[in-house]
C-alpha positions as CSV (number, residue, x, y, z in Angstrom):
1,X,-156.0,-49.1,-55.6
2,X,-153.5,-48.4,-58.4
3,X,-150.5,-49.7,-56.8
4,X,-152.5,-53.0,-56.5
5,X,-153.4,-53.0,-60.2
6,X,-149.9,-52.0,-61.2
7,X,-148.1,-55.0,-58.6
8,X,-150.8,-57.1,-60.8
9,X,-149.5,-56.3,-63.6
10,X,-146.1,-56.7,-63.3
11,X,-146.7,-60.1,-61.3
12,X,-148.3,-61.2,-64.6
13,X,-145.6,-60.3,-66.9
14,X,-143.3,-61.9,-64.5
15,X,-144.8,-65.4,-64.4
16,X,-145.2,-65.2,-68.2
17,X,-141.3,-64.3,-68.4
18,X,-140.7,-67.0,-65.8
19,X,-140.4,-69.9,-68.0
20,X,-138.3,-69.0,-70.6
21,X,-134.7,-69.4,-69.0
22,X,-132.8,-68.9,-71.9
23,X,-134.1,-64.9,-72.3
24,X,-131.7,-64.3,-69.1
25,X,-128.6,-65.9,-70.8
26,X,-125.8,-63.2,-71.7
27,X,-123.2,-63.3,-74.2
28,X,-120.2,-61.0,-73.9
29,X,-118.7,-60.0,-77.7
30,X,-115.5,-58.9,-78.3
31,X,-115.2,-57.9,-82.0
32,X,-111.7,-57.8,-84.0
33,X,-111.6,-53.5,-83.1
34,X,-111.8,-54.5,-79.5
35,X,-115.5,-53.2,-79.1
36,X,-117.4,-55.2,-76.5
37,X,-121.1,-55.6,-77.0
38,X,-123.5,-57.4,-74.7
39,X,-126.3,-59.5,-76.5
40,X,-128.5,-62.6,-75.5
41,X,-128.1,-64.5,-78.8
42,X,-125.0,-65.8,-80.9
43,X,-122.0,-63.2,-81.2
44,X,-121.1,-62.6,-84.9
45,X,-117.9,-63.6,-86.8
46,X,-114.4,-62.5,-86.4
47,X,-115.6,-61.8,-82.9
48,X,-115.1,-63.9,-79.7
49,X,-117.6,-64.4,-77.6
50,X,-118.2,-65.5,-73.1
51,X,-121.2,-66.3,-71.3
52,X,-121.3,-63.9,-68.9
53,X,-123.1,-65.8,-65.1
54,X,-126.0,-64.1,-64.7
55,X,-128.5,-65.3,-61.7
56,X,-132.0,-66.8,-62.5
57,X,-134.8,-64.4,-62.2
58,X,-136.4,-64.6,-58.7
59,X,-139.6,-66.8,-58.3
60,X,-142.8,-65.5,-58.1
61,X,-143.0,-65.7,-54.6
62,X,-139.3,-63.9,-54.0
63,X,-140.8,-60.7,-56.2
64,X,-143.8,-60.6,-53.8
65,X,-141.6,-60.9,-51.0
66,X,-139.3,-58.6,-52.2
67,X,-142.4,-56.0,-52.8
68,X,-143.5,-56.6,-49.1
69,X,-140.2,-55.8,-47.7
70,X,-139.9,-52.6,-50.4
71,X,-143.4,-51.1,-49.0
72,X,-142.2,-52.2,-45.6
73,X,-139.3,-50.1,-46.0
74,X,-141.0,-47.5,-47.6
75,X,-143.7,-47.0,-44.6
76,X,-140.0,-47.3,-41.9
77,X,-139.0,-44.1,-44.4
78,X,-142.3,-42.2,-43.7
79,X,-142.7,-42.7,-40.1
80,X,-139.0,-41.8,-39.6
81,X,-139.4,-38.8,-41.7
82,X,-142.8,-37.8,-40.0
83,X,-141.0,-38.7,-36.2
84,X,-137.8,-36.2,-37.5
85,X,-140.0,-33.5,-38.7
86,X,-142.3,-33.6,-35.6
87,X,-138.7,-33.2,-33.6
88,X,-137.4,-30.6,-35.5
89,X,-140.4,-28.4,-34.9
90,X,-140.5,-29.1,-31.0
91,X,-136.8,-28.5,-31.4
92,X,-137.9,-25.4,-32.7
93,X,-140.5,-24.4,-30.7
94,X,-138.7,-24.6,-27.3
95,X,-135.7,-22.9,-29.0
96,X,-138.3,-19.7,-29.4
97,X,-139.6,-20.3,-25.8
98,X,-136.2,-20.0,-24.4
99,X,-135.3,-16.8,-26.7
100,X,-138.7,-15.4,-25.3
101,X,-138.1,-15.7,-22.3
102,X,-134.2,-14.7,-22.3
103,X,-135.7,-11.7,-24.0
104,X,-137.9,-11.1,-21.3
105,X,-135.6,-11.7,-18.6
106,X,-133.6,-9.0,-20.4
107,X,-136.2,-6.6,-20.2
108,X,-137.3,-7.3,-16.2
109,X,-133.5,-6.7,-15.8
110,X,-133.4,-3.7,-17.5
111,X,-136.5,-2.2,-16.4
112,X,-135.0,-3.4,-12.7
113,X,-132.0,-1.3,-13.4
114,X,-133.8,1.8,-14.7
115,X,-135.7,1.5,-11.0
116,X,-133.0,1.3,-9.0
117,X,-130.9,4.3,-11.2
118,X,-134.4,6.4,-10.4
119,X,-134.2,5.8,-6.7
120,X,-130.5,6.3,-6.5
121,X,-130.8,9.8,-8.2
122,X,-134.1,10.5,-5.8
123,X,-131.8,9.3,-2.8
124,X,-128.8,11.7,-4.4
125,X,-131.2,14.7,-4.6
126,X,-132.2,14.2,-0.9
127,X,-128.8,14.6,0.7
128,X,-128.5,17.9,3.0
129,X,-125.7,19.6,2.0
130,X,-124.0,22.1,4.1
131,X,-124.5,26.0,3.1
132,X,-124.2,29.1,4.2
133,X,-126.9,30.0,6.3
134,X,-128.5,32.4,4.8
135,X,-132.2,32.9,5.0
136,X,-133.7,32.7,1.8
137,X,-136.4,34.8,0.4
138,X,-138.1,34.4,-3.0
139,X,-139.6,37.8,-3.1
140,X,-137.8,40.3,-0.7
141,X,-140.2,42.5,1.3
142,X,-140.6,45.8,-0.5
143,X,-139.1,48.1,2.0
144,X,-140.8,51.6,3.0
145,X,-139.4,54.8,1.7
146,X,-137.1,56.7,3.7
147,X,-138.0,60.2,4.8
148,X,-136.5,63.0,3.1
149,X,-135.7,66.0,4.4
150,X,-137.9,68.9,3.9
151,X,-135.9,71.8,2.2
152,X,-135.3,75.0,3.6
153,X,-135.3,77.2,0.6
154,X,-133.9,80.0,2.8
155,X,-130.5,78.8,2.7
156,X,-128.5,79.2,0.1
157,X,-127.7,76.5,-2.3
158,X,-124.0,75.8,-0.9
159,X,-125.5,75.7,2.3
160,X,-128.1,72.7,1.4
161,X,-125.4,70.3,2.0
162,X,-124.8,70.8,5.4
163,X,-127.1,69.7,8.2
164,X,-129.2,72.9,9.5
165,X,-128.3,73.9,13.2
166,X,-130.8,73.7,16.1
């Protein structure tokens, strides 16, 4: 609603400055210090002065034209703005797909390896390995006392170490 008021407006003021043709006439001033000033009336003495070609203001119906096209443009900028955005976040949003599931490729494969390095070192424990065959006993049978010899305390003490006849 205000951009309609505001086109109104400045339609107005343009078909009011329509008219007056001699408003877009333009002097160029070159005064006698060699400064060059611009002006729409006479230039002043001691200076020379050139009409400067300047086009007629555009018709009524060129300015509205020339609006049209503007918004025209304007609503091309949006929707190709709007279209880039919407691709630059699908671009985005497969990008992070891939990396999820490059990431999650990574970690089958790894958990893969970890598997197979497990059943290798189960398949490494397994082998039978040659020994010597000896049986093996955790807790050796306690073995029974051997039976002394009852002591003959008739025989002298350097006579204990030999065996007694029979």
């Amino acid at each position: 609603m205000r951009g309609s008021r505001k086109s109104g407006w400045v339609l107005a003021a343009v078909c009011l400055l329509a008219p007056v043709g001699q408003a877009w006439a333009v002097n160029k001033c070159v005064g006698a210090d060699g400064r060059v000033t611009y002006t729409d009336g006479r230039c002043g003495e001691g200076s020379q002065g050139s009409r400067v070609n300047t086009l007629p203001p555009p018709s009524v119906r060129d300015q509205i034209e020339a609006r049209q096209r503007a918004e025209q443009m304007v609503q091309d900028v949006n929707r190709i703005e709007t279209r880039q955005a919407y691709e630059a976040a699908e671009r985005r949003r497969r990008v992070e797909m891939e990396q999820a599931a490059e990431a999650e490729q990574q970690r089958r494969a790894q958990r893969e390896a970890q598997r197979q390095a497990a059943q290798e070192e189960s398949q490494r424990l397994l082998v039978i390995r040659p020994g010597p065959l000896v049986p093996y006993h955790p807790h050796p049978a306690p073995q029974p006392p051997k039976p002394t010899k009852p002591v003959d305390e008739t025989r002298s003490a350097q006579m204990r170490g030999y065996p007694p006849i029979r």
